[in-house]
Structures are given as structure tokens and as C-alpha cells.
C-alpha positions in Angstrom: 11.2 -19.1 -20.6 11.1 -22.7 -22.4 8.5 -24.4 -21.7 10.8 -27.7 -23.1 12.7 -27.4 -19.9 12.2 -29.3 -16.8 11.7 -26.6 -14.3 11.9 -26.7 -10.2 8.3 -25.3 -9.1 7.2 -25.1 -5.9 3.9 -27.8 -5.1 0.4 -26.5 -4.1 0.8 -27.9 -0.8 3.9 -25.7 0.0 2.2 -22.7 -1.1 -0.8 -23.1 0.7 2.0 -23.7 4.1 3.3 -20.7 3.1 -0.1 -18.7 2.8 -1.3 -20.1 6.1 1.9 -19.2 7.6 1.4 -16.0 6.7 -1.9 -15.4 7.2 -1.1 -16.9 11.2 0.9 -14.0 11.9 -1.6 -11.1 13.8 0.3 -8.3 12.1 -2.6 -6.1 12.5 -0.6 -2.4 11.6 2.4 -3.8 14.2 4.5 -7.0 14.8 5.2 -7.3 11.0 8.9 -8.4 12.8 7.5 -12.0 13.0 6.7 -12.3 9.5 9.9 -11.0 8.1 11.9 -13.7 10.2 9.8 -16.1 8.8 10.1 -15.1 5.4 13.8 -14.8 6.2 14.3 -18.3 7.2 12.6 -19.7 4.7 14.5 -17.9 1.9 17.4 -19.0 3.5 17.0 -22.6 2.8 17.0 -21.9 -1.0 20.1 -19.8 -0.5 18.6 -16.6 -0.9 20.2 -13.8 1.2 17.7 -10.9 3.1 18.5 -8.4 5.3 16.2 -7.1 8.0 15.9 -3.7 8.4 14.1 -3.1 11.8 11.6 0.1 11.8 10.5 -0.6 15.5 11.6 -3.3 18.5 8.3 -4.8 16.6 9.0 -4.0 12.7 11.3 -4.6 10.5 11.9 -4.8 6.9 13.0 -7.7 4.6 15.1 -6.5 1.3 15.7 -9.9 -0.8 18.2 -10.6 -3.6 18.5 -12.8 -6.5 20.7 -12.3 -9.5 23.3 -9.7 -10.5 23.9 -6.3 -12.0 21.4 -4.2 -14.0 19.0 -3.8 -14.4 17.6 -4.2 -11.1 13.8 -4.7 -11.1 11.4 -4.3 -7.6 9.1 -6.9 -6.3 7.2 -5.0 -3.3 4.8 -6.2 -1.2 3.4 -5.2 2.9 3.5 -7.5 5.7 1.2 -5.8 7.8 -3.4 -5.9 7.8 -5.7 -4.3 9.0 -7.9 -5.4 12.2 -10.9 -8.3 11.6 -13.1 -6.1 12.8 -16.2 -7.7 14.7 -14.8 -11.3 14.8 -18.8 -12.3 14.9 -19.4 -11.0 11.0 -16.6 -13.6 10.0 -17.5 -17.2 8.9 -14.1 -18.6 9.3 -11.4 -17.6 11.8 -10.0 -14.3 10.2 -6.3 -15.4 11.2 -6.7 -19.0 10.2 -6.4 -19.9 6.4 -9.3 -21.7 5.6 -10.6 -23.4 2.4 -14.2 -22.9 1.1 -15.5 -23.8 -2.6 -12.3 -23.2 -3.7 -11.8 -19.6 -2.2 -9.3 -19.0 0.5 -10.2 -17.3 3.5 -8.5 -15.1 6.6 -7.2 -11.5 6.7 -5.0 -10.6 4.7 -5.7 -13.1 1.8 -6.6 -10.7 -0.6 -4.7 -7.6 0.8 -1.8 -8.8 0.5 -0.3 -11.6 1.9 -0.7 -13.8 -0.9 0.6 -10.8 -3.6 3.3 -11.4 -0.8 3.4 -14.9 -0.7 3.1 -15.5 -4.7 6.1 -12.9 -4.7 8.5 -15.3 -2.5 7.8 -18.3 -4.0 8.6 -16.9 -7.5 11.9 -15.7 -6.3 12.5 -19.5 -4.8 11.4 -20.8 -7.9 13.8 -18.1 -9.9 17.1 -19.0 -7.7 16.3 -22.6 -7.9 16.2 -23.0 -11.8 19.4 -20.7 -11.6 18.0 -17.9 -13.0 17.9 -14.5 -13.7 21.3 -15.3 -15.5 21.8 -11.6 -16.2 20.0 -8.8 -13.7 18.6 -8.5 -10.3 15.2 -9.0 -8.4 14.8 -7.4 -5.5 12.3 -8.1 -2.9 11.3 -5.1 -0.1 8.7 -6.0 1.9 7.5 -3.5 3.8 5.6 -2.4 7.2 3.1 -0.2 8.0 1.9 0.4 4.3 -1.9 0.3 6.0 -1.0 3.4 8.2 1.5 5.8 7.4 4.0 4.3 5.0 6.7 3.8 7.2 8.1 1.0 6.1 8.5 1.8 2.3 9.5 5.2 3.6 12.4 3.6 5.0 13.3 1.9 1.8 13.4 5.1 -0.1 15.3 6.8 2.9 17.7 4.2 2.7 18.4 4.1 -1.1 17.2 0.9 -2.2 15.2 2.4 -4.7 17.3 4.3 -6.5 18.9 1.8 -9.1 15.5 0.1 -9.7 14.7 -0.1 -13.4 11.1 -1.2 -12.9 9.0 -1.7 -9.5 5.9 -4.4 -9.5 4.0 -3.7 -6.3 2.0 -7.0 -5.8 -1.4 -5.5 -4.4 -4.8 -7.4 -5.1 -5.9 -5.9 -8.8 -8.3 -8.1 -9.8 -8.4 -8.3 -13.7 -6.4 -5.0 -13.5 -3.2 -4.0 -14.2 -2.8 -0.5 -12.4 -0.3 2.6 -13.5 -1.5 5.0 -11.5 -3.3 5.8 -8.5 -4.2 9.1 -6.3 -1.8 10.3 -3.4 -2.9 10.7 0.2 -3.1 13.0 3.1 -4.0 12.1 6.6 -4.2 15.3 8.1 -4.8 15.8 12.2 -5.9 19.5 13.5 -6.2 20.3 17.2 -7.8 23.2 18.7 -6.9 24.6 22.6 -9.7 26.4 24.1 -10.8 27.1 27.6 -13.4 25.3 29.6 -16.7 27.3 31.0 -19.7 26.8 32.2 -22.0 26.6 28.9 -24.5 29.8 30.5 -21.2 31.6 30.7 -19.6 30.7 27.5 -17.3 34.6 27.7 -15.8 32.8 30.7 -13.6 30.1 28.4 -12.8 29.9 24.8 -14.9 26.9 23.0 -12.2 25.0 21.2 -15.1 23.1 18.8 -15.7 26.9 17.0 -12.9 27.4 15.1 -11.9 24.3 14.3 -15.9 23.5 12.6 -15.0 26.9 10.6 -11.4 25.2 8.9 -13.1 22.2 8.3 -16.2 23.9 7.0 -14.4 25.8 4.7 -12.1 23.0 3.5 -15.0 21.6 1.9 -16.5 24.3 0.6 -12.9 25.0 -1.3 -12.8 21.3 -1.9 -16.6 21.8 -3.5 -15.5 24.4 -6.0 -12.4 22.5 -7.4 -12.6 22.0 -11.2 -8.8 20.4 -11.8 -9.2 16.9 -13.0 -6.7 14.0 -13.9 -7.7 12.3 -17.0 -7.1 9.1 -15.2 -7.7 9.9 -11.6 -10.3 12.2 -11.9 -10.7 15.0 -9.1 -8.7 15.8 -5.7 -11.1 14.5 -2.8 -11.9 15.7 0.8 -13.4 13.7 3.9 -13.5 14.7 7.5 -13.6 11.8 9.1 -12.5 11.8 12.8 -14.3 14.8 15.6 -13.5 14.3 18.9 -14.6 17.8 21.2 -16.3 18.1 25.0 -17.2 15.6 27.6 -20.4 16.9 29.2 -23.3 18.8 27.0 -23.1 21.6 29.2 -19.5 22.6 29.5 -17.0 24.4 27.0 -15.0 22.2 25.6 -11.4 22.9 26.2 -9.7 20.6 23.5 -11.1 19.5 20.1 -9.3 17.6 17.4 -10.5 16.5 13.8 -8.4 13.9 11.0 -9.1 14.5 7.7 -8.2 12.3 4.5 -7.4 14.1 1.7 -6.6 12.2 -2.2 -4.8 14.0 -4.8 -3.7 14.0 -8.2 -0.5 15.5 -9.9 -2.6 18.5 -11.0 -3.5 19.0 -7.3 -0.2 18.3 -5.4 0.2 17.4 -1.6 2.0 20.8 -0.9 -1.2 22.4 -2.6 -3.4 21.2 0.1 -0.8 21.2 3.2 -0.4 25.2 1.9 -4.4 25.8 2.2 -4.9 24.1 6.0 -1.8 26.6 6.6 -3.8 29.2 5.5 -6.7 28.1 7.0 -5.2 27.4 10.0 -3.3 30.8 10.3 -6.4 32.7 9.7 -8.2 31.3 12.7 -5.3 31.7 15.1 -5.4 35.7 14.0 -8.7 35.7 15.5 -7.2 34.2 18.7 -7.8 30.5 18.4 -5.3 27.9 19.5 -4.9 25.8 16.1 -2.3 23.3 15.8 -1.8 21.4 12.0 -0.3 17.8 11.7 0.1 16.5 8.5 1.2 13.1 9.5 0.7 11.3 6.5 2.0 12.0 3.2 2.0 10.2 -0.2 2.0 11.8 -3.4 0.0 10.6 -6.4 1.8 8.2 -8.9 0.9 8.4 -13.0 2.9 6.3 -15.5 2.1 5.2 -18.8 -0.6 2.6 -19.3 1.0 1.3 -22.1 4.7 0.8 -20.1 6.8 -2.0 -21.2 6.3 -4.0 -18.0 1.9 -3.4 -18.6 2.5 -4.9 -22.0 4.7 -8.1 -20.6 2.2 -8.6 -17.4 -1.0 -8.2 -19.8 0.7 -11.0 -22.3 1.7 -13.2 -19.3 -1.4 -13.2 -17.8 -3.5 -14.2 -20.9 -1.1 -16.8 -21.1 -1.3 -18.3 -17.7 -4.5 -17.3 -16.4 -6.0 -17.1 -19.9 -7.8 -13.8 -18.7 -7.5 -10.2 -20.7 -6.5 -8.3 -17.9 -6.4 -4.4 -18.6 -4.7 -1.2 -17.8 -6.9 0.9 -15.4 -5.6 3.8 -12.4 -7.0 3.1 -8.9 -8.4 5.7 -6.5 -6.2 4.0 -3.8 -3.0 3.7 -2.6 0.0 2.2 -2.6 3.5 1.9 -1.3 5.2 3.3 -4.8 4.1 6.9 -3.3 7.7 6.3 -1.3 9.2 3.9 -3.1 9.0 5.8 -6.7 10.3 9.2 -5.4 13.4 8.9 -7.1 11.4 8.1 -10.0 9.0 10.5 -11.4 9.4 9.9 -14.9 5.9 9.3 -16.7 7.6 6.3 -18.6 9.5 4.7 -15.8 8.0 0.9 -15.7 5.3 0.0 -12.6 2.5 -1.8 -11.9 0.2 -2.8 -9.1 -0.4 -6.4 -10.1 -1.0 -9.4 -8.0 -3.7 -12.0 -7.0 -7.1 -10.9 -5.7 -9.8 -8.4 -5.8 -9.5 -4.8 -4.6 -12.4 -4.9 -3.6 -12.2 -7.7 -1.1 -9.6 -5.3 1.2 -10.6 -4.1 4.9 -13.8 -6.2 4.4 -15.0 -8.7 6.4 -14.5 -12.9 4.6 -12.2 -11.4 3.2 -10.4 -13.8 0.6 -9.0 -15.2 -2.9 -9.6 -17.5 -5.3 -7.4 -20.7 -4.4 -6.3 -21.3 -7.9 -6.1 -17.7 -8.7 -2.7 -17.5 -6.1 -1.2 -21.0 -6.8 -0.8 -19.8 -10.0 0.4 -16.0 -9.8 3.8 -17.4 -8.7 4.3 -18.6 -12.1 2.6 -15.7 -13.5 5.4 -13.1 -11.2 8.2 -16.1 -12.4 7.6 -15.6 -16.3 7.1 -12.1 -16.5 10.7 -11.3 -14.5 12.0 -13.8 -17.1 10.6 -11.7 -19.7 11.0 -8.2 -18.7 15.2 -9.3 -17.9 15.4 -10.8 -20.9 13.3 -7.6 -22.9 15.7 -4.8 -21.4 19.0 -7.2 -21.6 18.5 -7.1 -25.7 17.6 -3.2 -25.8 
């Protein structure tokens, strides 16, 4: 982009509205319907068109559009947070944007509303100068990326991902740039027993048994695994919800367990839904009542670290921010699990890029660094510029 020219750009105040705005909105994993109209009006009055795409009487989508014709590159970015928690660990009002020695608090500051919210105003800032003059941006923001994927899901389901040329998910990375991270399972099992009196245990069927026996040996198989990633390292495996019994001297009749599970390419998702099957069936042989849910889904995603869209974001960031961000994989997350199924290729261009730290998500004071987000709108605005104009000359 020239410098020379006299550009429109949004003013500090109006992105700190828009942050606040955001961060106002109690989407805690629901009623992400509220912030899409939002964003949706205010797009509007720059002339940008957006469609919602509702998910639930409560959710909906937003896809965005500026430009024309290919290639088609993929801002992305979740509407939804997580819960503040105990509202007495907080300092501030979680769900009030609030200013302290220049960091920005509330939930959802860091993860992601102003990845979000840096990602709008780059596409106002885009269709006001006019530009791209040859391509498209699209914007999908998404629900429920905290549980269960659904809205991203839905984009893939839908086919809005399939002409997309590169995909820039705008999560907090700190001085990262991440091109790859681990997939997830959230796996629930449920066990069906019989109650009894615990001196006459032959009288019912304890439901806790079997189900301690697939969860026992889950970690043992989970123990022995040697496959590694080079970038992601090993699979993983954590029980982490055990709900059995409501008196210490009665059978329990019902137990249920949720396990999280990451994985890597080397270790797919259909690897470990294929041992809990196994697991699972083996129990039920001996006459338990074992039921497997594998309600959540997403499969690991490796690209290149060097991609063309890495090198861009990498130059543009040393340029703006005058920071040497670098390449790393994350043991998280993300929505490109859905929204780069129709994209497996190990050179297809994406990265998780956007303003704050990581490590700030989920946590109490949660925030980000005020002039870290005024200025990741520019940084979104002149790598989009760059990439369009990179692939238009290929």
C-alpha cells in the first residue's frame, strides 16, 4: 500500500466504541445473535453487505464481503466467551471495557473480541479507500467456537469455505504467528447400572465399575503412545468430568465421565473414537450398560511455517509493530479444524494471528494491550493489501 496516499482510517476513539461495544454483549457460549446484529449494522453504514446465518433462535452467523473475484481470502474470528468466573477475582467489571496503564480490560479482550474487532474495522477501512481493487475478503464470524464448533461448522456445511485461497483466523497469538495446532475430542461416556443397597451389592449392577475400567485403561493406552508430531508433539488424554451415586451407601445406578482428548495428524480423531469403541464394546460383553458420545470433533491442522501468508504477516508486523514475530504451532484450538476441511493441503496459506496473548484466555483480568489493538487493524489492512496484490501477480 502507498504510504504517499491519504488514506481513510478509522480514529482510536471509534475503535475503542467498537471494542466496548463488543465486549458489552454477555455472549457467554450463547446469544452471539446480538453481536452479529451489531456488527451487521455497523458494516452497513460503510456499505458493506453481511448476511446472518442463524445457528439457534439465539445464534447466528455474520459472513461479510468486500471486493470481487479470486482469490477469495478468509478473515475469521468468534463472537462468543467464556464465563467471568467468580466476578470477585476481577478488578474491573468483566463485561465493561475498562482502561488501566494502558491495558484494556473485560472478557473477551484478549480471546477474541478485539482479533474480532481489529478484523471489522480493517474491512471498513478496506471498502472505504476503495479497495481490494482485484479479489475478495470475506469475514465469517462465528458462534460457539468455545464449545463445540458449531458455528464454523456451519460455515463449512454451508460452503463458504470452499473457494477460499487463504484463511487468517484472528485469535490472540501474542508475538506468534501460528500454522498449526492439535485437534480436539470431547468425548462423554455413560454407564446404566442398577441401584442396591451397598451390603447387598449382587442385588444391582454398580454403574461406577465399568466405566473406572474404560477410563483406566484409556490412560494407560494413552501412557504407552510413542507417535509424535514434530510440531505438535504427542496425542494427549484427560478425564476431566465424574459424575456417579448420590448417597455413600447405595449402588449407583447411572455414572457418566467427559474426557478431552488432543491429537495430531499421526494420531487421527477416528484413531481414538475407534479405541473408546473398543473399549466400550468390551465392557458391554461383560454385561455393562455403556453408551459413547463423541460430541465434539476437530481434527488437527498442520501447514507450512514458512506459507506465503506467514512470510507477509511476519514482514507486516515488523513493520507496524516493529516486533519479530515468529512461526510457532499451538497446543490449542481453533475454528480452522471446520473451516479448513476442504483444505488439507500442507501448503494451503493460514494463520492464527491477531492482537493479544494466548495466554491471557479463560483467565480472570483478562485483557490487551490498548495500543497493541488500535494498531492490528492497520496491521490486518496492509497484509490483505499485500497478500491480493502477491497472488494477483503469480
Amino acid at each position: 500500500m502507498d504510504n504517499k496516499q491519504q488514506l481513510f482510517s478509522m480514529p482510536d476513539d471509534a475503535k475503542l466504541t467498537l471494542l466496548a461495544d463488543l465486549i458489552a454483549f454477555q455472549s457467554v457460549n450463547d446469544h452471539e445473535l446480538k453481536v452479529a446484529q451489531y456488527l451487521q449494522q455497523l458494516l452497513q453504514q460503510h456499505q458493506i453487505k453481511s448476511k446472518l446465518l442463524p445457528i439457534t433462535p439465539t445464534r447466528a452467523n455474520l459472513v461479510a464481503e468486500i471486493g470481487s473475484g479470486q482469490p477469495v481470502i478468509g478473515l475469521s474470528g468468534h463472537m462468543d466467551v467464556v464465563a467471568a468466573n467468580d466476578r470477585q477475582h476481577w478488578q474491573t467489571d468483566p463485561f465493561k471495557l475498562t482502561e488501566k496503564a494502558g491495558k484494556l480490560y473485560g472478557r473477551g479482550t484478549a480471546d477474541m473480541k478485539s482479533g474480532l474487532a481489529a478484523m471489522v474495522t480493517a474491512l471498513i477501512e478496506l471498502k472505504e479507500n476503495q479497495l481490494p481493487q482485484q479479489g475478495t475478503i470475506r469475514l465469517l464470524a462465528t458462534v460457539g467456537e468455545e464449545v463445540g464448533g458449531l458455528g464454523s461448522a456451519a460455515f463449512a456445511e454451508q460452503h463458504y469455505t470452499e473457494d477460499l485461497s487463504a484463511l487468517i483466523i484472528g485469535e490472540p497469538s501474542a508475538h506468534d504467528i501460528i500454522y498449526a495446532h492439535r485437534g480436539s475430542m470431547d468425548i462423554r461416556l455413560t454407564s446404566q447400572g442398577e441401584a442396591a443397597h451397598s451390603s447387598m451389592p449382587e442385588k444391582g449392577f454398580n454403574a461406577l465399575h465399568p466405566l473406572l475400567e474404560v477410563l483406566t485403561q484409556a490412560k494407560h493406552h494413552f501412557d504407552a503412545v510413542t507417535i509424535t508430531n514434530n510440531s505438535l508433539g504427542k496425542p494427549t488424554y484427560n478425564a476431566t468430568i465424574l459424575n456417579a451415586g448420590d448417597q455413600v451407601n447405595t449402588i449407583p445406578d447411572q455414572a457418566i465421565a467427559e474426557v478431552n482428548i488432543r491429537t495430531i495428524p499421526e494420531y487421527t480423531n477416528e484413531t481414538v473414537t475407534a479405541l473408546f469403541t473398543k473399549l466400550v464394546q468390551a465392557q458391554n460383553r461383560q454385561g455393562a450398560l455403556l453408551h459413547l458420545d463423541v460430541y465434539m470433533s476437530e481434527i488437527p491442522i498442520v501447514k507450512q511455517a514458512d506459507n506465503s501468508l506467514t512470510k507477509i504477516a511476519r514482514e507486516t508486523a515488523q513493520k507496524i509493530l516493529t516486533i519479530a514475530y515468529q512461526p510457532q504451532a499451538s497446543v490449542g484450538v481453533t475454528d480452522a479444524s471446520n473451516l479448513l476441511k476442504s483444505h488439507p493441503e500442507p501448503d494451503f496459506p493460514f494463520i492464527m494471528f491477531g492482537p493479544g496473548d494466548y495466554r491471557l484466555a479463560h483467565k480472570d483480568n483478562e485483557y490487551v494491550e490498548k495500543a497493541t489493538y488500535l494498531a492490528f487493524s492497520t496491521v490486518y489492512r496492509e497484509l490483505l493489501v499485500a497478500y491480493l496484490a502477491q497472488k494477483n501477480t503469480d
